[in-house]
C-alpha positions in Angstrom: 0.0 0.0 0.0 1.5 3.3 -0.8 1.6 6.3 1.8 -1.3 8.7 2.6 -0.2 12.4 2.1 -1.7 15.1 4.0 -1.0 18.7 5.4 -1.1 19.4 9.5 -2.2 23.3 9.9 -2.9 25.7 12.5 -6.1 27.7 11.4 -6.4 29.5 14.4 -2.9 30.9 14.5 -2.4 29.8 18.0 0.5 27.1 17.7 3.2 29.0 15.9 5.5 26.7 13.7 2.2 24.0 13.1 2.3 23.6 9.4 3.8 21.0 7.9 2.9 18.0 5.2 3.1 14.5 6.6 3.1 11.2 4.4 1.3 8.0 6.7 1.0 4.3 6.0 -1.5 1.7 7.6 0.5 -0.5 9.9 -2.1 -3.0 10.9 -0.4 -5.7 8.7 1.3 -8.7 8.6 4.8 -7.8 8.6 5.7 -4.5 10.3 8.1 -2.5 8.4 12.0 -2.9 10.3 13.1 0.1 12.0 16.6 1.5 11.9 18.5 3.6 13.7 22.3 5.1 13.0 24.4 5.2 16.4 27.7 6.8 14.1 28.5 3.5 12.2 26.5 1.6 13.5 23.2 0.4 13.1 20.8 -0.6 15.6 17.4 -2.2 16.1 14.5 -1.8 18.1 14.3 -5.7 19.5 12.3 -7.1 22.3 13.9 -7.4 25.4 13.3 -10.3 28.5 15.8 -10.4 31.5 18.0 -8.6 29.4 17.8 -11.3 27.1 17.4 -10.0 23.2 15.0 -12.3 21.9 15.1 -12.8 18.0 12.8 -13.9 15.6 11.2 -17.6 16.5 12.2 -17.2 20.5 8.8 -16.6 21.4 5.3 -17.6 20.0 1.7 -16.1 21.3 -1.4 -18.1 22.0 -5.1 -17.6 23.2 -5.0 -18.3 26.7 -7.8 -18.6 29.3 -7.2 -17.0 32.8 -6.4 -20.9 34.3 -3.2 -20.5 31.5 -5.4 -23.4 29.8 -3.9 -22.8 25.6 
C-alpha cells in the first residue's frame, strides 16, 4: 500500500510553527516494516527485550489463553 499524504495546519494561528505536510502508511499488517536507527557506524534495532535477554525472531510464540493459562 503506498503512503497517505496530508498537510497538518494551525487555522487559528495559536501554535506557531504547526504547518507541515506529513506522508502516513497503515501499519495493521502482517509484517511491520523494520526500523533503523544510526548510532555513528553503527546500526541498531529496536528488538524485544526479557531479562536482558534479546530475543530474535522464532524465540517466542503467542497463543489464546484462558485465565487458568489453559492454551
Amino acid at each position: 500500500m503506498s503512503g497517505k499524504k496530508l498537510s497538518i495546519t494551525d487555522p487559528t494561528g495559536t501554535v506557531q510553527g504547526l504547518n507541515t505536510n506529513v506522508r502516513y502508511e497503515k501499519m495493521d499488517r502482517d509484517e511491520a516494516p523494520k526500523i533503523e536507527h544510526r548510532v555513528g557506524d553503527i546500526v541498531v534495532n529496536f528488538r524485544s527485550v526479557h531479562d536482558d535477554v534479546v530475543l530474535l525472531e522464532g524465540m517466542i510464540k503467542k497463543l489464546w489463553v484462558d485465565d487458568q493459562g489453559v492454551v
